[in-house]
FIFI-839442 format. One line per 5 residues: their letters; for each residue z, y, x of C-alpha. Coordinates in steps of 0.5 Angstrom, whole numbers, plus 500, padded with zeros to 3 digits. Example, Ala and Ser with C-alpha at 12.3 -4.5 7.8 and 13.67 -1.06 7.14 Angstrom:
2
AS	516:491:525 ~ 514:498:527
This chain:
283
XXXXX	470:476:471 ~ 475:471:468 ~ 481:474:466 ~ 488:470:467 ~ 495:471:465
XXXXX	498:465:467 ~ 501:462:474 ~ 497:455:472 ~ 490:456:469 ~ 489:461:475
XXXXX	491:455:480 ~ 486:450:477 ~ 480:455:477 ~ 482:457:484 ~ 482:449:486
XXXXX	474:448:483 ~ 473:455:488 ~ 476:451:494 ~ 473:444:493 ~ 466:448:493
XXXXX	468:450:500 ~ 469:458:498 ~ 473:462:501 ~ 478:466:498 ~ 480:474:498
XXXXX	485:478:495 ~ 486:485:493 ~ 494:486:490 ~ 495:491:486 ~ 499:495:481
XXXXX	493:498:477 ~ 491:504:475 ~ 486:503:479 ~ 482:508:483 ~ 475:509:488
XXXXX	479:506:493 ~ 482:500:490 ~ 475:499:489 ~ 472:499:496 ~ 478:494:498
XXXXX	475:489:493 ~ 468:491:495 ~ 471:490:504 ~ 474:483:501 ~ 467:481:498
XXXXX	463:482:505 ~ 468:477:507 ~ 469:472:502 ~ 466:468:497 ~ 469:470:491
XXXXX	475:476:490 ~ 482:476:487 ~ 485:482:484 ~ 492:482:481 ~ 495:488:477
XXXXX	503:487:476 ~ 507:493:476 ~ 513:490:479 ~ 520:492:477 ~ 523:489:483
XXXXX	520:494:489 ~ 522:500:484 ~ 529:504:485 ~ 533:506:479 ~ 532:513:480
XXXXX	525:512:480 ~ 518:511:476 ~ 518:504:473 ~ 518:507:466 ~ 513:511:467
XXXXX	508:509:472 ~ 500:509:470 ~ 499:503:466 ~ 491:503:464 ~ 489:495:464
XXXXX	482:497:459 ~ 480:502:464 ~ 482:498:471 ~ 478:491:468 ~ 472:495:466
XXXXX	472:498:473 ~ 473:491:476 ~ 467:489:472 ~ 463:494:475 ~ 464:491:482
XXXXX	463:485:480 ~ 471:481:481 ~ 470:475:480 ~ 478:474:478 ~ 484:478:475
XXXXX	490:476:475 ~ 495:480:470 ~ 502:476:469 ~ 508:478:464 ~ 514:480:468
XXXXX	517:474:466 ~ 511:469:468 ~ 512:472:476 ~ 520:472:475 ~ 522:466:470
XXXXX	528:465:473 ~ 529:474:472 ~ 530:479:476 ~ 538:478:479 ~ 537:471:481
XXXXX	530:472:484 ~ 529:469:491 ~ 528:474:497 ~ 525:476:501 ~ 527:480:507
XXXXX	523:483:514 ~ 528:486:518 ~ 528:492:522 ~ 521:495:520 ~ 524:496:512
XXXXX	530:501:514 ~ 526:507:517 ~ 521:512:514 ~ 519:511:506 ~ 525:504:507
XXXXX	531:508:508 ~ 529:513:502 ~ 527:508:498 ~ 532:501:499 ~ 531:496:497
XXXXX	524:497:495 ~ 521:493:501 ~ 524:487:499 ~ 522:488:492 ~ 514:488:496
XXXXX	515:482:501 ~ 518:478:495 ~ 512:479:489 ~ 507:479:496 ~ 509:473:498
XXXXX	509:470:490 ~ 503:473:490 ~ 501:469:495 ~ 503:463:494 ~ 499:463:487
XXXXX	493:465:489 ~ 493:462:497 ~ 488:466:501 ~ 484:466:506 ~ 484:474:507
XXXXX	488:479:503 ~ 486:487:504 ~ 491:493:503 ~ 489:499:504 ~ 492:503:510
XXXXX	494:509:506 ~ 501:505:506 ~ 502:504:512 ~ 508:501:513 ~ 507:496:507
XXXXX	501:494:511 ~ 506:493:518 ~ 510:489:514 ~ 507:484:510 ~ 504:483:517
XXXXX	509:481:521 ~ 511:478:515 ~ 505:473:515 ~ 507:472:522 ~ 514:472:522
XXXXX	512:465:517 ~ 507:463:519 ~ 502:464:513 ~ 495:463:513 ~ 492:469:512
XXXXX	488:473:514 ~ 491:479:513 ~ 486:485:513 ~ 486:493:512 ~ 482:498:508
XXXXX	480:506:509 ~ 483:511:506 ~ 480:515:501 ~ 480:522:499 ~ 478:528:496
XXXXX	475:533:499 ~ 481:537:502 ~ 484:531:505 ~ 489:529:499 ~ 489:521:500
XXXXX	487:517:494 ~ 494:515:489 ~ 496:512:483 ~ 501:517:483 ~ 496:524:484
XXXXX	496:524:477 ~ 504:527:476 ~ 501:533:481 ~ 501:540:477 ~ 495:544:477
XXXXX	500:549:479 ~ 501:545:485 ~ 494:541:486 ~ 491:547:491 ~ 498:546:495
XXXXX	498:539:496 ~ 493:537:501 ~ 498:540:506 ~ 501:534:507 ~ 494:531:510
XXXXX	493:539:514 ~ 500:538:518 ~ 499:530:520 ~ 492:532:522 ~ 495:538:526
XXXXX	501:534:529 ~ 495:528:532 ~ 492:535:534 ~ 497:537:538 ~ 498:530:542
XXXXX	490:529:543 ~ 492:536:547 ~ 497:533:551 ~ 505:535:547 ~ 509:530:549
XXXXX	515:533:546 ~ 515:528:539 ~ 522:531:536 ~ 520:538:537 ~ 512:536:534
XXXXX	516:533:528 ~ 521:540:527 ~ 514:544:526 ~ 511:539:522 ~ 517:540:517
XXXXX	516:547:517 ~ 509:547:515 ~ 510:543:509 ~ 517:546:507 ~ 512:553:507
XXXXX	507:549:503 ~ 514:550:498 ~ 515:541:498 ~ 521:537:499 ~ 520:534:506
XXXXX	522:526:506 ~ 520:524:513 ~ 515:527:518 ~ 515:520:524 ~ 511:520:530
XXXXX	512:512:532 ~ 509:506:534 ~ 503:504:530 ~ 505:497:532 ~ 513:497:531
XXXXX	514:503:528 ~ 518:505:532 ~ 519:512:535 ~ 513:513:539 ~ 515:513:547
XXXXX	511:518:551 ~ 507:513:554 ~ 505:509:548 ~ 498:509:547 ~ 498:506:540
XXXXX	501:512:535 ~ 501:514:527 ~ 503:519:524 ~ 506:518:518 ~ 509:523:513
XXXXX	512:523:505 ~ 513:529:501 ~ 516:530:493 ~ 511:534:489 ~ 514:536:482
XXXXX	513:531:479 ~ 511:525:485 ~ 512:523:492 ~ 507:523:496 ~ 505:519:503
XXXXX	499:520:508 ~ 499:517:515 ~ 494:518:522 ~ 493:514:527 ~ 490:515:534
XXX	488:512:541 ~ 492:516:545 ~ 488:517:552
């Protein structure tokens, strides 16, 4: 696995792989990296020649309250686990490399309507900070085919119809959930969870899973399901953020006659905040 540092040499290695003909797959990340990040670069393997794997902990989509500071950083670890699945690529820039301009007069990037709901409108400005270094990363990298894990689904939502929206050629893929045991969904964030709070935490996978339950049964009554679910989490002894039924496409409230719908839930640990999500095919 060739490491980069720096904008330019990766470029150049990149434009030998594209005169060869290869296709080019890109696995963003912000490190820490865990058996799911894995297997977005294993699915971005089955479909392209070689594989990028970026690791930047970018500052930009963090609020000022938030963990920038304390945020995993563990780049030893995450090069030997992409060694072992074979990457082919690593990206990992200084923040001045992505940001030589700084942070206050960075050009954004901003997907209007899909950014001010569910983890947008308790984390502002955070999306902007996400389409803004994708679309860097994008543009240094340009590939054929970028996977995102479907964990974060409105991330996923929006650099979709930010690809779209500008006319991006790239294919723009998504990669399972993985999770433990009982259901707690794979994050570089699990490891602020206490051990008091750890045989609790799945609860937040339990109600989401029982809310798509209850609309598979035939309940149409989104706002009441929604109510319930809070309750089972605040039970659970968790700050709830948000508890949506929506559109899986727009993410808007679902309409009783949608039949795409995710369920999408965020809560606060301790010391963490956690996001899951399901989606159904709604007969």
């Amino acid at each position: 696995m060739q490491v980069f540092h720096h904008i330019g040499s990766l470029r150049a290695e990149l434009a030998n792989a594209r005169r060869e003909g290869k296709r080019i797959g890109f696995v963003p990340t912000m490190g820490n990296l865990h058996d799911a990040h894995l297997a977005l670069v294993r699915q971005a393997q089955k479909s392209c020649d070689c594989v990028v794997v970026s690791i930047f902990v970018n500052r930009l989509q963090f609020g000022l309250n938030e963990d920038w500071d304390r945020y995993p950083r563990t780049l030893a670890d995450d090069t030997a686990k992409l060694e072992t699945v074979g990457c082919d690529f690593l990206f990992c820039p200084e923040e001045t490399e992505m940001y030589p301009n700084g942070m206050d007069e960075q050009t954004r990037v901003i997907v209007p309507t899909m950014t001010d709901v569910l983890c947008g409108a308790s984390r502002p400005g955070h999306f902007e900070g996400v389409t803004t270094v994708v679309t860097k990363l994008f543009n240094i990298v340009q590939p054929d085919e970028a996977v995102f894990g479907i964990k974060d689904f409105q991330q996923l939502a929006v650099i979709r119809r930010m690809a779209e929206d500008l006319c991006m050629p790239v294919q723009i893929s998504a990669g399972e959930i993985f999770r433990e045991d009982d259901g707690l969904a794979l994050s570089s964030r699990n490891s602020f969870i206490t051990d008091d709070e750890r045989p609790r935490v799945s609860q937040l996978n339990r109600t989401l899973n029982w809310v798509g339950e209850q609309i598979q049964a035939g309940e149409r009554d989104f706002l009441a399901l929604q109510e319930a679910g809070r309750g089972l989490i605040e039970q659970a002894g968790f700050k709830v953020d948000y508890l949506e039924i929506c559109n899986s496409r727009t993410l808007k409230p679902a309409a009783h006659d949608d039949r795409e719908i995710t369920v999408l839930g965020a809560m606060y640990t301790e010391g963490a905040r956690l996001i899951d999500n399901i989606s159904l095919q709604v007969v």
